[in-house]
C-alpha positions in Angstrom: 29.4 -16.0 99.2 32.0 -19.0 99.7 33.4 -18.9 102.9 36.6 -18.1 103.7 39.2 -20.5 104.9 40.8 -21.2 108.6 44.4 -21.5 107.1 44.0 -18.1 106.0 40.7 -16.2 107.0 40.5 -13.1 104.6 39.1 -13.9 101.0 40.9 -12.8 98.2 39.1 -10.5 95.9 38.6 -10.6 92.0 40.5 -7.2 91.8 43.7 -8.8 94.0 43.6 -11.7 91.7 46.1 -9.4 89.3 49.2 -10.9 87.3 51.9 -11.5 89.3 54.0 -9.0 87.4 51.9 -6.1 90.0 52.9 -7.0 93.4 52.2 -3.4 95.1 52.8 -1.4 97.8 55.1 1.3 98.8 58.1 0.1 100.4 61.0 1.7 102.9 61.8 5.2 100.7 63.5 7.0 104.1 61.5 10.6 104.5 60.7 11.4 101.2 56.9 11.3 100.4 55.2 9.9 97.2 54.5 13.3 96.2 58.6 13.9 96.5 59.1 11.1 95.0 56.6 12.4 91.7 54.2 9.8 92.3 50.4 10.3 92.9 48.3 8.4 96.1 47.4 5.9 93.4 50.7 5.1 91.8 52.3 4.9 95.2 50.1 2.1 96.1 51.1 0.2 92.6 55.2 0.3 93.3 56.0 -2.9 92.9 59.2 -5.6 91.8 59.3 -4.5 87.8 59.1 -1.0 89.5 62.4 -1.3 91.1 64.0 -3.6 88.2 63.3 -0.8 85.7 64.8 1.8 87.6 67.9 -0.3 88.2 67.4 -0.6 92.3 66.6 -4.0 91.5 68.9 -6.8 89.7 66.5 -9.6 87.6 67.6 -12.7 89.7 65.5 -15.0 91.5 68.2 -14.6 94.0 67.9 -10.8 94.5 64.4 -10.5 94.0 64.4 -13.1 96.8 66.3 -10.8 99.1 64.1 -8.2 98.3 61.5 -9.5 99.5 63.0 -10.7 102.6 63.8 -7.8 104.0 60.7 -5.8 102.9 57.7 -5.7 105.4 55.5 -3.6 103.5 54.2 -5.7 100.1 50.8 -6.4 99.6 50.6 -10.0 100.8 48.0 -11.0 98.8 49.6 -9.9 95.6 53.0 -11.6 96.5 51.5 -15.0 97.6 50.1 -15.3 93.5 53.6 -14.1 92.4 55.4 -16.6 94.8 53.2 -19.2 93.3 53.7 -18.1 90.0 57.9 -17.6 90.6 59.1 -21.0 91.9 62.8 -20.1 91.6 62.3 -16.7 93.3 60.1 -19.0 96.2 63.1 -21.3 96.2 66.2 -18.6 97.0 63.2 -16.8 99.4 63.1 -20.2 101.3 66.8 -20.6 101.6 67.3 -17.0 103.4 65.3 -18.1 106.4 67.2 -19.7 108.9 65.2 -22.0 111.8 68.6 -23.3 113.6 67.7 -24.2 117.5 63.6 -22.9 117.0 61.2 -25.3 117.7 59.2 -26.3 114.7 55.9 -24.8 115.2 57.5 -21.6 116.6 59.9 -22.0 112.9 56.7 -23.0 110.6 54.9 -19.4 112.0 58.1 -17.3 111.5 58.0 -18.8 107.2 54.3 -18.4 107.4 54.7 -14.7 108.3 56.7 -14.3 105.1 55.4 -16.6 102.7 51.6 -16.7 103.4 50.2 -19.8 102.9 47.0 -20.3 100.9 43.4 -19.7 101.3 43.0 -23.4 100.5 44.8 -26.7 100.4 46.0 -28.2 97.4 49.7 -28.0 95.6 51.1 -24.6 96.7 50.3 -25.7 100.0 52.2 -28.8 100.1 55.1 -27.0 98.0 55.3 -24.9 100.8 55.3 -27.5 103.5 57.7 -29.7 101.8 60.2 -26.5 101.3 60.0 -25.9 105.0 60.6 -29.5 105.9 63.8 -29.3 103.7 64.8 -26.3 105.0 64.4 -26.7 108.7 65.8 -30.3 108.4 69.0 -28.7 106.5 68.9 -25.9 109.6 69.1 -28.1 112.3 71.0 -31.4 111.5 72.2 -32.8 114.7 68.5 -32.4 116.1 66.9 -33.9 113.2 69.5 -37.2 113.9 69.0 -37.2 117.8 65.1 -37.2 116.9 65.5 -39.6 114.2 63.1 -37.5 111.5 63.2 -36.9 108.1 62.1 -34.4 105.8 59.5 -36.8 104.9 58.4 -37.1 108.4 59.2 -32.8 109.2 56.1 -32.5 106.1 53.9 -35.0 108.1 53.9 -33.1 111.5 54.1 -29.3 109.8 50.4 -31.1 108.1 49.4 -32.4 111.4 50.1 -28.9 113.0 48.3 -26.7 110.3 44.9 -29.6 110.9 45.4 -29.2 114.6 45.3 -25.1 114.5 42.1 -25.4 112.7 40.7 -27.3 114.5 41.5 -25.8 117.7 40.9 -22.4 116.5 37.7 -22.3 114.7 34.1 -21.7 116.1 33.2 -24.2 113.9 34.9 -27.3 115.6 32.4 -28.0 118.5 34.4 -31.1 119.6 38.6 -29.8 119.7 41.1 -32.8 119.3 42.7 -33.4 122.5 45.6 -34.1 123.3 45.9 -37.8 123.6 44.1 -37.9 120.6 46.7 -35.9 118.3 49.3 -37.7 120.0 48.2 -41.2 118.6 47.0 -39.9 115.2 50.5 -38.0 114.5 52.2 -41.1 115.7 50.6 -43.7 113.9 51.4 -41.4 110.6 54.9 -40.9 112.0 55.9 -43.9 114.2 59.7 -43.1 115.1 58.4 -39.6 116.8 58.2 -39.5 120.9 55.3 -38.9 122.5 56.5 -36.0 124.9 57.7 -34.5 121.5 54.4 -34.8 119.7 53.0 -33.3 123.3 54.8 -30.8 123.4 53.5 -30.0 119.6 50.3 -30.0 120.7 51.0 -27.7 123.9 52.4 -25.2 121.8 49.3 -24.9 119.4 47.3 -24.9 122.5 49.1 -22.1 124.4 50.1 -19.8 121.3 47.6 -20.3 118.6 47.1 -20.9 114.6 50.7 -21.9 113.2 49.4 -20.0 109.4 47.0 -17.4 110.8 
């Protein structure tokens, strides 16, 4: 059985692998029950965005499917990582409704990851994601991007650095963690106009608080 990934630890079954179209799970319906509502156990568990859209709660716009997701807590992750994947112009509008003025980057890359879940493995999405964030929390916090002198560009290269160091802190199967001086001259050599005591205080942070896509 293939193991499961540190930037996101629980495997994704054959049977969660459905089309996009069935993001599930019941969402906020106030008091009334699914059996008020006509629905069985089962077809409460399979509301999902064409639900809403074909009973006219729900305009067809990437815009206020984006919003709808948003604010929702309760959709099956897993389900709406594949749509989000599948949906880059909803994943776009979704992006631009989070707002990371004045937060400190690895506090800011949790908050997205806790709404748009990153993959169980590295490859495109991933770095879709990444370089979305960068964008975004560059565009959220212009006069500290100037006083630091970084780029989106260089926001992509220590979001990266960030998700490596989490793993590698993190996991039991790291015997020898990256230290501190260590991640400090890696990040810097990939991004050379970035302080030390910033890229320190990166590292503290992952230290003190954990995984930044857990």
């Amino acid at each position: 059985m293939k193991a499961a990934s540190p930037l996101m630890p629980i495997q994704t079954s054959h049977r969660e692998q459905d089309s996009p179209k069935d993001i599930v799970h019941v969402t906020d319906m106030g008091n009334q029950t699914p059996q008020q509502l006509g629905w069985g156990r089962r077809s409460a568990q399979s509301v999902g965005v064409n639900y809403f859209m074909s009973k006219g709660i729900l305009d067809d716009s990437p815009k206020e499917i984006a919003k709808f997701i948003f604010c929702t807590r309760t959709l099956n992750w897993k389900k709406l990582r594949i749509y989000l994947d599948e949906r880059r112009d909803v994943l776009d509008d979704l992006v631009t409704l989070h707002n990371f003025r004045n937060q400190f980057l690895p506090n800011a890359l949790r908050e997205f990851f806790r709404h748009i879940h990153a993959p169980e493995e590295r490859g495109e999405y991933l770095e879709t994601l990444i370089t979305k964030f960068s964008h975004r929390f560059c565009a959220c916090n212009p006069d500290l991007m100037r006083e630091l002198g970084l780029s989106p560009d260089a926001v992509y290269v220590l979001c990266y650095s960030l998700i490596l160091l989490s793993i590698d802190l993190t996991s039991p199967h790291v015997k020898n963690k990256m230290s501190k001086r260590e991640f400090i001259r890696n990040t810097r050599r990939a991004a050379q106009n970035i302080s030390e005591d910033f890229v320190g205080h990166l590292y503290d942070n992952i230290y003190l608080i954990g995984h930044v896509a857990a």
